[in-house]
C-alpha positions as CSV (number, residue, x, y, z in Angstrom):
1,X,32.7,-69.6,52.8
2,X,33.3,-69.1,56.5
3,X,37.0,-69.6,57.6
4,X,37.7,-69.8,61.3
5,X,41.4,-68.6,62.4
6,X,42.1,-69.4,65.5
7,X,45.3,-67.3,66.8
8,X,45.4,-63.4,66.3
9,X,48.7,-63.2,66.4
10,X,50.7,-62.2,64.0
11,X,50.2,-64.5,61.8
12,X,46.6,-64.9,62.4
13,X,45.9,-61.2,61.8
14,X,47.6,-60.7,58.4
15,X,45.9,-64.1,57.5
16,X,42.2,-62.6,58.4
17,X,43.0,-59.5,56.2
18,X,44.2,-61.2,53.7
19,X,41.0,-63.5,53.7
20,X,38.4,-60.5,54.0
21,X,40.0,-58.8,51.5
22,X,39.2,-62.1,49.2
23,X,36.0,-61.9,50.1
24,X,36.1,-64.8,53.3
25,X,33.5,-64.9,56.0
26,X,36.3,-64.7,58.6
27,X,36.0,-65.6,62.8
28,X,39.3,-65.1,64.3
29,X,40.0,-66.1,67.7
30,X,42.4,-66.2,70.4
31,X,42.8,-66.7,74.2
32,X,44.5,-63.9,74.9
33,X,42.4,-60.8,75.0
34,X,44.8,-58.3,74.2
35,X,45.7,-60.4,71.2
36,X,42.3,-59.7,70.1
37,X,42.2,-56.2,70.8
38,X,45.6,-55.3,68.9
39,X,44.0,-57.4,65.9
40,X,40.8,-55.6,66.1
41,X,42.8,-52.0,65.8
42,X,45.4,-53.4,63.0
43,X,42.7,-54.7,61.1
44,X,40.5,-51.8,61.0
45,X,43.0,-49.4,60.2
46,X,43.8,-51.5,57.0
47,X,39.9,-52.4,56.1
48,X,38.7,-49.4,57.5
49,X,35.2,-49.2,59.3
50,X,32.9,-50.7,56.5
51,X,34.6,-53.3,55.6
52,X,35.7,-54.8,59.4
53,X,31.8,-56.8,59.6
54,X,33.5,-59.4,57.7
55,X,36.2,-60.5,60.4
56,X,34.4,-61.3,63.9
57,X,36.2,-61.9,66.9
58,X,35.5,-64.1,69.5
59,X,37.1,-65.9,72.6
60,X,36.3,-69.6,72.5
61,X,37.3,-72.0,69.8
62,X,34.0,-73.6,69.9
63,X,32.5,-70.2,69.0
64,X,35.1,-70.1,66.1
65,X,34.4,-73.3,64.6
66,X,30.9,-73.7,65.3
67,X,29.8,-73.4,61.2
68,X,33.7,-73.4,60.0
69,X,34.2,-74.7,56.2
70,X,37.8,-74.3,57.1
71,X,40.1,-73.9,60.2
72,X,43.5,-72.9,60.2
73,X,45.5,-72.9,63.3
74,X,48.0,-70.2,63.8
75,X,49.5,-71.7,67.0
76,X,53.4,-72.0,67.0
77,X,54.9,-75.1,65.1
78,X,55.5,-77.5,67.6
79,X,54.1,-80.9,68.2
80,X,52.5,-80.6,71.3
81,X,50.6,-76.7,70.5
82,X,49.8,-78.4,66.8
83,X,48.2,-81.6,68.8
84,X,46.0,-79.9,71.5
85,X,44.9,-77.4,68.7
86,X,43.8,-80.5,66.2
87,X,42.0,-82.3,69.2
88,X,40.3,-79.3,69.6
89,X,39.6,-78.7,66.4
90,X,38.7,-82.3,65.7
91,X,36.0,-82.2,68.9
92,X,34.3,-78.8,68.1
93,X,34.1,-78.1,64.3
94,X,31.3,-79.6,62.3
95,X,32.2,-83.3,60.3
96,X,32.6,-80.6,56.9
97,X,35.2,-79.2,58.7
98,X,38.6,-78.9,57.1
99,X,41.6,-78.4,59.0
100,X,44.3,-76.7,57.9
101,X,47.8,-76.1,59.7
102,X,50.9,-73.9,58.9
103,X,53.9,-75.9,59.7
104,X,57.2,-76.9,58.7
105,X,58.7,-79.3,61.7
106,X,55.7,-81.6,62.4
107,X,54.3,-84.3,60.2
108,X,50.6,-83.8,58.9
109,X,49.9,-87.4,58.3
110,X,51.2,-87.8,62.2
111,X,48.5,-85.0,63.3
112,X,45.6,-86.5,61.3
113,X,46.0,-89.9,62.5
114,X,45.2,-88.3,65.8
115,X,41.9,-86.7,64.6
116,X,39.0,-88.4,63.4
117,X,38.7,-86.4,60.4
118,X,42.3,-87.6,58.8
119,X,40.7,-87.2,55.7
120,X,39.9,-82.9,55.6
121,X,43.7,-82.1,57.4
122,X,45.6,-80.4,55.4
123,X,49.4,-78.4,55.9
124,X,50.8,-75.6,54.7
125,X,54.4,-75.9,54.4
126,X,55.9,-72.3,55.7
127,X,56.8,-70.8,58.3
128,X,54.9,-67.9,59.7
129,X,57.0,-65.4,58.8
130,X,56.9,-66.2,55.0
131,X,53.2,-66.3,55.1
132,X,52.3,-63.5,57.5
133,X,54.6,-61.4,54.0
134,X,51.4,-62.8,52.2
135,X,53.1,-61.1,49.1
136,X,51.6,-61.0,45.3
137,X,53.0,-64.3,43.5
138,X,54.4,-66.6,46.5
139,X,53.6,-69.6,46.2
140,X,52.4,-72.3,49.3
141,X,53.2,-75.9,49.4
142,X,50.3,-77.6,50.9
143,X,51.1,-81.4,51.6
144,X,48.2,-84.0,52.6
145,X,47.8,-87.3,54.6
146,X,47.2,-89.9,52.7
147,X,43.7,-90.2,53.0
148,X,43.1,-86.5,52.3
149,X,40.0,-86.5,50.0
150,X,40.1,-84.5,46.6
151,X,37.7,-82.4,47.4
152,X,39.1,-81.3,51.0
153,X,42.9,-80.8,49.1
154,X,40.2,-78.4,46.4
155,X,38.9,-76.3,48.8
156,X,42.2,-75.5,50.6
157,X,43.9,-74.8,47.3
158,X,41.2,-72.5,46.4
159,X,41.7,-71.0,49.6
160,X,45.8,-70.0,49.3
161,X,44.8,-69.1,45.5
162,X,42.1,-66.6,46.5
163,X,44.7,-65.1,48.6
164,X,47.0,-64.6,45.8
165,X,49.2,-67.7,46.4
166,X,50.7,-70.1,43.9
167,X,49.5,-73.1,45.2
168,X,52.0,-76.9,44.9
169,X,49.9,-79.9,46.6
170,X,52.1,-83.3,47.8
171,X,51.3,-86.4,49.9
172,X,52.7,-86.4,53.0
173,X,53.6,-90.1,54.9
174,X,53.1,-90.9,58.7
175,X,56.4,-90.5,60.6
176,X,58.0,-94.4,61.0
177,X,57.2,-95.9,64.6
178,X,60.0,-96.9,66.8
């Protein structure tokens, strides 16, 4: 399965050694070149030479997605980073695409609507400091849209547990319009 991460931050770079180390086809990207480089250097020093062919790095977020199963953003959580990412997201990956967002201050069901793939969006209910830890035996919320098929909610689950996360799955409900 080929997993597109798109932010090297942080975040983003404990996220793509956590998936290589599961065994994830693994395209991380970011805008920000030296992002890049300092994920490049932390990540080989932890997988070491061999292993680093797993995790590609590229620029673009078209390049990223381009075959994609899944997509998870690493932006910051705020509504307007979360909403250009998902447009961009939505636009570029492939119709199998899932999308998959940390967050704990914006409304999945609210971001979906916005996409035309409402049914393969999917959050992850943390903040990036609890899931950059990525420690044996935590366990990750993921909460859905309404629409969010079975077998998108599967693949994402299977996802978090391959990383060695105990994984809780809950429906999530637009935000009421004013």
């Amino acid at each position: 399965m080929q997993v597109a991460i798109i932010g090297a931050g942080p975040l983003g770079r404990r996220l793509a050694l956590a998936a290589a180390r599961a065994g994830y086809e693994v395209l991380l990207e970011d805008v920000m070149p030296s992002n890049l480089h300092h994920a490049q250097e932390f990540l080989r020093l932890e997988l070491g030479p061999s292993a680093l062919p797993s995790v590609r790095f590229v620029s673009t977020i078209e390049e990223a997605v381009r075959e994609a199963d899944l997509a998870i953003d690493c932006v910051p959580d705020e509504l307007e980073s979360k909403l250009e990412i998902f447009c961009l997201l939505d636009r570029m990956a492939p119709p199998k695409t899932v999308l998959v967002s940390p967050m704990k201050n914006v409304s999945i069901a609210d971001l979906a609507s916005c996409t035309y793939r409402a049914d393969k969006c999917v959050a992850v209910v943390a903040d990036a400091k609890e899931l950059a830890d990525m420690g044996e035996g935590l366990a990750v919320l993921l909460r859905t849209p309404p629409q969010t098929t079975p077998e998108s909610v599967a693949l994402v689950s299977d996802f978090w547990g391959h990383l060695g996360f105990q994984v809780r799955v809950e429906a999530d409900a637009a935000s009421p319009q004013n």
